[in-house]
C-alpha positions in Angstrom: 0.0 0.0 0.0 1.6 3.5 -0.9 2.1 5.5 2.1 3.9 8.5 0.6 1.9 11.1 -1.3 4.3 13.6 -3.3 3.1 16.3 -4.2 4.1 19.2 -7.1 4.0 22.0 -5.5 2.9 25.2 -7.9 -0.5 25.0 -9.6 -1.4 21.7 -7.3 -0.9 23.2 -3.8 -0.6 27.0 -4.4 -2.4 28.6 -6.8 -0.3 30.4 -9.4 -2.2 29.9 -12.9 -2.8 33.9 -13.0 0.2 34.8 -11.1 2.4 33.1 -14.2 0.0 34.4 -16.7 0.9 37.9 -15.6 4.6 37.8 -15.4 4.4 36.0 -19.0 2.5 39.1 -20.1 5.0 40.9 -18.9 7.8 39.3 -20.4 6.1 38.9 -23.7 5.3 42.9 -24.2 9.2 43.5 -24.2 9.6 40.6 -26.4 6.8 40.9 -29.2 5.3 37.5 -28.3 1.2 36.9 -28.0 0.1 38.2 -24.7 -2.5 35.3 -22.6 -5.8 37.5 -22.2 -8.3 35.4 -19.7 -10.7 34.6 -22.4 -7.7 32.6 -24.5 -6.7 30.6 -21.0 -9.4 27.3 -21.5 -8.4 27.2 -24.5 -4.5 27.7 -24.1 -4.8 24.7 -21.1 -6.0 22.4 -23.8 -2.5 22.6 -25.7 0.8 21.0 -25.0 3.6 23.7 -24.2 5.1 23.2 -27.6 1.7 24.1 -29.0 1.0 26.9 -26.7 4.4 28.2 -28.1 3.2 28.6 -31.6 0.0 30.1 -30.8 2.0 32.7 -28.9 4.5 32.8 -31.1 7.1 32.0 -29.0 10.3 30.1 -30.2 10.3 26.7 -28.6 14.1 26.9 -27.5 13.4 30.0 -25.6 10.5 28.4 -23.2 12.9 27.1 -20.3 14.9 30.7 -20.2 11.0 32.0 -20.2 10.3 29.4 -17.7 13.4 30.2 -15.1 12.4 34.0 -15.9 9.3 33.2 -14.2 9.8 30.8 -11.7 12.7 33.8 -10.5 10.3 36.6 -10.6 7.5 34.1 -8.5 9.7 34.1 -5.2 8.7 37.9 -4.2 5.1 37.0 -4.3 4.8 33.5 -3.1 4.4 33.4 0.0 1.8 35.8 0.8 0.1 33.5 -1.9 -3.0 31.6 -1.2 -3.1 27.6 -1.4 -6.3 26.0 -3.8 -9.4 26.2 -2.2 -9.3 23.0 -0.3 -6.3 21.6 -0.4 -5.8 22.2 3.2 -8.0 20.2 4.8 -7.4 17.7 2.3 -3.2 17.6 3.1 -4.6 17.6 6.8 -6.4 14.6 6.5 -4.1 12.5 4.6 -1.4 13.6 7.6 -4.2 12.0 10.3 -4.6 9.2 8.4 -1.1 8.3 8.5 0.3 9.3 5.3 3.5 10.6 4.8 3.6 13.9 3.0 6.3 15.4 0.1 6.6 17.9 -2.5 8.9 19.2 -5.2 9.1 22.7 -6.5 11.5 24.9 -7.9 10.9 27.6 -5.4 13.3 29.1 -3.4 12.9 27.4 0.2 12.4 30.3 2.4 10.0 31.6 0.7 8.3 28.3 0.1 8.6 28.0 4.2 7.4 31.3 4.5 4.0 30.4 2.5 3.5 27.0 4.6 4.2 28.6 7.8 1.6 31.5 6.7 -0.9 29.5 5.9 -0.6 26.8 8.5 0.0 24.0 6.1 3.0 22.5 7.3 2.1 19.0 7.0 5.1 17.8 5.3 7.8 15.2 5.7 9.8 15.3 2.5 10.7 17.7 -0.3 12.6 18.3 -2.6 14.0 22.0 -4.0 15.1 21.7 -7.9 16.5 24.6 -9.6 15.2 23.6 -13.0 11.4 24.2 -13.3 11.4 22.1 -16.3 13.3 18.2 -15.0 10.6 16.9 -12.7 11.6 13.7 -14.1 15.0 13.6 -12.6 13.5 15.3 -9.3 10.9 12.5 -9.0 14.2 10.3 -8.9 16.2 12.1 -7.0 13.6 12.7 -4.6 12.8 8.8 -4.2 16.9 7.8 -3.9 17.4 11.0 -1.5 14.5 9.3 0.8 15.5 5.5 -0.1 11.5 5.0 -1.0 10.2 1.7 -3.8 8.0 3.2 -6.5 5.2 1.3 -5.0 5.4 3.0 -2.0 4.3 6.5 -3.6 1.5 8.6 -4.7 2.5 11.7 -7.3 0.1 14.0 -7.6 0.6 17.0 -10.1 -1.4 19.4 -12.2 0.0 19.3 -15.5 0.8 16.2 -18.7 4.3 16.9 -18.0 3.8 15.9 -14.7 2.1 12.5 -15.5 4.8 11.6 -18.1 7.6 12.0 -15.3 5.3 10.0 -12.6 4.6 7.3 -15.4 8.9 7.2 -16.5 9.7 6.7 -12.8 7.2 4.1 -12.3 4.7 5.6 -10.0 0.9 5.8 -9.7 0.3 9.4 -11.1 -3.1 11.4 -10.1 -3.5 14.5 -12.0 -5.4 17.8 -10.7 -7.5 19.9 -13.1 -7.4 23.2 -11.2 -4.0 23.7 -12.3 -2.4 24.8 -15.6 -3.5 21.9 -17.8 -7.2 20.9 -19.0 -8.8 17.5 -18.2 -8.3 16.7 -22.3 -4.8 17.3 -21.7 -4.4 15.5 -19.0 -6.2 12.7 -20.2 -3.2 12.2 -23.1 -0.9 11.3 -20.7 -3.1 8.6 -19.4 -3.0 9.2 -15.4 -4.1 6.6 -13.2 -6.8 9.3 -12.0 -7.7 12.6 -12.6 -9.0 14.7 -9.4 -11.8 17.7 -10.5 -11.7 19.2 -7.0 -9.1 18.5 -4.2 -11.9 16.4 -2.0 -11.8 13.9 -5.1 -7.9 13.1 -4.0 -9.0 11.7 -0.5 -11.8 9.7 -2.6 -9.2 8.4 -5.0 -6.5 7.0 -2.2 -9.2 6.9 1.1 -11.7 4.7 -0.7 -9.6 3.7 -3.8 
């Protein structure tokens, strides 16, 4: 029975859809690429990145240099950020039912301590601080040879397809979120093991699965 639930920790645990959407705006008016307006977003979540690049009109090398861009300019604002409706209660019962609790991000860890401490979610046992936004594949392996844990023994739980693939190339059950940056059709390509519409569903999925 898996008793580790690892989490990804922006766009599954703190919401930052619109938060990235505006820095990418702001990167993108001093670089000529397609600005996101909030009426293009359902669509946009239905596309892989490499397809959200040419509808933006963004060269595909320069995504990961856009990525860090982003992921630097998140750490002033993340902690005085707000976790998805829900999730709390949802980490807080998995912690009393005697699950262990991880995550990996790519935030800076003060900051990321900073937004746990303020909003009293600090549930966890593991993590795991990469400085590459874009290698959760490697980090998903690090993370289980840093903690000496068997595939079998965990839970991933992330809101985007590129978070499935790197559960599914390590081995590991994979439920994806649809309140993050990804639609359920694009989710669904990656063929998780479930897909969570609302963060009570994750309980459902591992409680009663």
């Amino acid at each position: 029975m898996s008793k580790v639930i690892l989490f990804n920790f922006n766009g599954t645990i703190v919401d930052t859809k619109f938060l990235a959407i505006d820095i990418f705006n702001e990167i993108a008016s001093k670089q000529g690429y397609e600005k996101i307006n909030k009426e293009k977003v359902p669509y946009l979540s239905t596309l892989s990145i490499r397809e959200r690049c040419k509808v933006l009109n963004v060269p595909i090398h320069k995504m990961p240099l856009i990525g860090m861009s982003i992921k630097r300019r998140y750490q002033q604002y993340i902690a005085n950020l707000k976790p998805v409706c829900g999730i709390s209660k949802v980490l807080e019962e998995l912690k009393n039912q005697g699950y262990k609790l991880g995550f990996l991000t790519s935030n800076n860890y003060n900051v990321t301590n900073d937004f746990l401490t303020n909003n009293s979610i600090e549930f966890f046992d593991y993590n795991h601080y990469s400085f590459n936004p874009f290698s959760k594949s490697k980090d998903i392996s690090s993370f289980l040879k840093k903690y000496k844990l068997k595939r079998n023994e965990v839970i991933y739980i992330g809101d985007e397809l590129r978070d499935i693939k790197a559960a599914k190339k390590n081995g590991l059950v994979c439920i994806a979120t649809s309140w993050g940056y990804d639609s359920v059709d694009l989710l669904n390509r990656g063929h998780a093991d479930f897909i969570a519409k609302q963060p009570n569903d994750i309980l459902d999925i591992i409680l009663k699965g």
